[in-house]
One Martini backbone bead per residue (centre of mass of N, CA, C, O) as a GRO file, in nm:
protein
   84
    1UNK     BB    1   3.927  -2.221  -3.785
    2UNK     BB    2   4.090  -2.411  -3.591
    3UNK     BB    3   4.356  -2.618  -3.538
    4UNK     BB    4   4.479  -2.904  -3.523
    5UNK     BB    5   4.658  -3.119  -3.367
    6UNK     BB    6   4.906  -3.327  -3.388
    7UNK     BB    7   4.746  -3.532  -3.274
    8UNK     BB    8   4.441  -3.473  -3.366
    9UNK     BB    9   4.542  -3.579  -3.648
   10UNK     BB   10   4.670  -3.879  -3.613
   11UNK     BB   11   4.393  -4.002  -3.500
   12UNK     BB   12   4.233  -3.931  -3.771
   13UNK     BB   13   4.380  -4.059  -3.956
   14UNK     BB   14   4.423  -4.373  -3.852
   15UNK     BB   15   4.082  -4.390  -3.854
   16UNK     BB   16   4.088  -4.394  -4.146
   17UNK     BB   17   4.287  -4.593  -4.237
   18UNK     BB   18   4.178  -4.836  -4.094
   19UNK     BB   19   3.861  -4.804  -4.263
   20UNK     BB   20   3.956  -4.792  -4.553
   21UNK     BB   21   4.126  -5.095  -4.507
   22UNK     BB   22   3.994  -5.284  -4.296
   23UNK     BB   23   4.105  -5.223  -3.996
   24UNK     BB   24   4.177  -5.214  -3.655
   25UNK     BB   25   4.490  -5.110  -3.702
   26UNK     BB   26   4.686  -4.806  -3.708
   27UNK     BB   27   4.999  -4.664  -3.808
   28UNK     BB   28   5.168  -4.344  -3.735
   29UNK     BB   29   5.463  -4.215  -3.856
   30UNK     BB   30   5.749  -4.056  -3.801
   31UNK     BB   31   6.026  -3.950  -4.104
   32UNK     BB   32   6.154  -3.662  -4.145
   33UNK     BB   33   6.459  -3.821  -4.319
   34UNK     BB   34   6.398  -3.874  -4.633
   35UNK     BB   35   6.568  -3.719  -4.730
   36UNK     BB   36   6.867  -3.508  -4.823
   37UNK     BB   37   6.772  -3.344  -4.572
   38UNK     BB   38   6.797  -3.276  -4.246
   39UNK     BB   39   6.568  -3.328  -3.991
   40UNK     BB   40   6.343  -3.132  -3.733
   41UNK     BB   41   6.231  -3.116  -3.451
   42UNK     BB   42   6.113  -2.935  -3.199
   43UNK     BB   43   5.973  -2.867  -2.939
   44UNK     BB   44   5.759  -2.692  -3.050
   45UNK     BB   45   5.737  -2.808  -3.372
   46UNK     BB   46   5.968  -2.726  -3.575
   47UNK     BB   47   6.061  -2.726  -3.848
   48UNK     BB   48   6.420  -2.840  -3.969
   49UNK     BB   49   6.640  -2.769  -4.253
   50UNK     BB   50   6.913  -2.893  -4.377
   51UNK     BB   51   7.144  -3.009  -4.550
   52UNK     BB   52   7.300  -3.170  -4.766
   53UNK     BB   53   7.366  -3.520  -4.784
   54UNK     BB   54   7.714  -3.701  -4.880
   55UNK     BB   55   7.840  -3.976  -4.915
   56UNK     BB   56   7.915  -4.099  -4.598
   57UNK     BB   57   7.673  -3.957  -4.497
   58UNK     BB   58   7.416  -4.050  -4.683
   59UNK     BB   59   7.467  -4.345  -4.624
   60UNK     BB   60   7.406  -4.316  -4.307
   61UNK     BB   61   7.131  -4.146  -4.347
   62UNK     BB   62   6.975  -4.399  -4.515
   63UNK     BB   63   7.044  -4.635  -4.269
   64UNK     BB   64   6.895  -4.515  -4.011
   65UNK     BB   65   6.642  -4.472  -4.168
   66UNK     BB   66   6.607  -4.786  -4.235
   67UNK     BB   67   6.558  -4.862  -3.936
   68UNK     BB   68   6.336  -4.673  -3.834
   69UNK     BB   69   6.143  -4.796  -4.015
   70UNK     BB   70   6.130  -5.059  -3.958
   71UNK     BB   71   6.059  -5.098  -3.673
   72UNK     BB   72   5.792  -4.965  -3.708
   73UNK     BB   73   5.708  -5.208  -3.819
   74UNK     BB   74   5.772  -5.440  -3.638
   75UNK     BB   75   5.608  -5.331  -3.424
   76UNK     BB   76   5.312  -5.355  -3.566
   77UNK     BB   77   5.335  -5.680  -3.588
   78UNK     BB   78   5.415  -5.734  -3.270
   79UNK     BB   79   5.142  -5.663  -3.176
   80UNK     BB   80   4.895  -5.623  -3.001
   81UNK     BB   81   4.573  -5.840  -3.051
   82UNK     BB   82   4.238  -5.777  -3.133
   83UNK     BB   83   4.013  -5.904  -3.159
   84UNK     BB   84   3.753  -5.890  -3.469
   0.00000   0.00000   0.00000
């Protein structure tokens, strides 16, 4: 059986988080940063992953690994909602 791509599964995701918790509307997020070895998609969509990063460049790596968390919560919270 052939894989689905990510967005149908990102799609499929959401529609069960939302049925699950009972939500008219789920969201997410990649961060795929929460580590302390930084990554990245390329273009292809492929995961990289970098060295652990220490000191002062792991405090800047994870105050904005936590802003662009925060984000993706502010935008759900503040987005457009149709009555249920």
């Amino acid at each position: 059986m052939p894989l689905k791509s990510a967005a149908s599964q990102a799609s499929s995701a959401k529609q069960a988080i939302s049925y699950y918790c009972g939500l008219s509307d789920s969201r997410i997020a990649l961060l795929p940063d929460a580590e302390e070895r930084p990554q990245r998609l390329d273009a292809q969509g492929t995961l990289h992953i970098g060295d652990a990063v220490t000191g002062a460049a792991r405090a800047a790596h994870f105050t904005e690994f936590e802003t662009k968390a925060a984000e993706y919560v502010t935008e759900f919270l503040t987005a457009d909602r149709v009555p249920a």
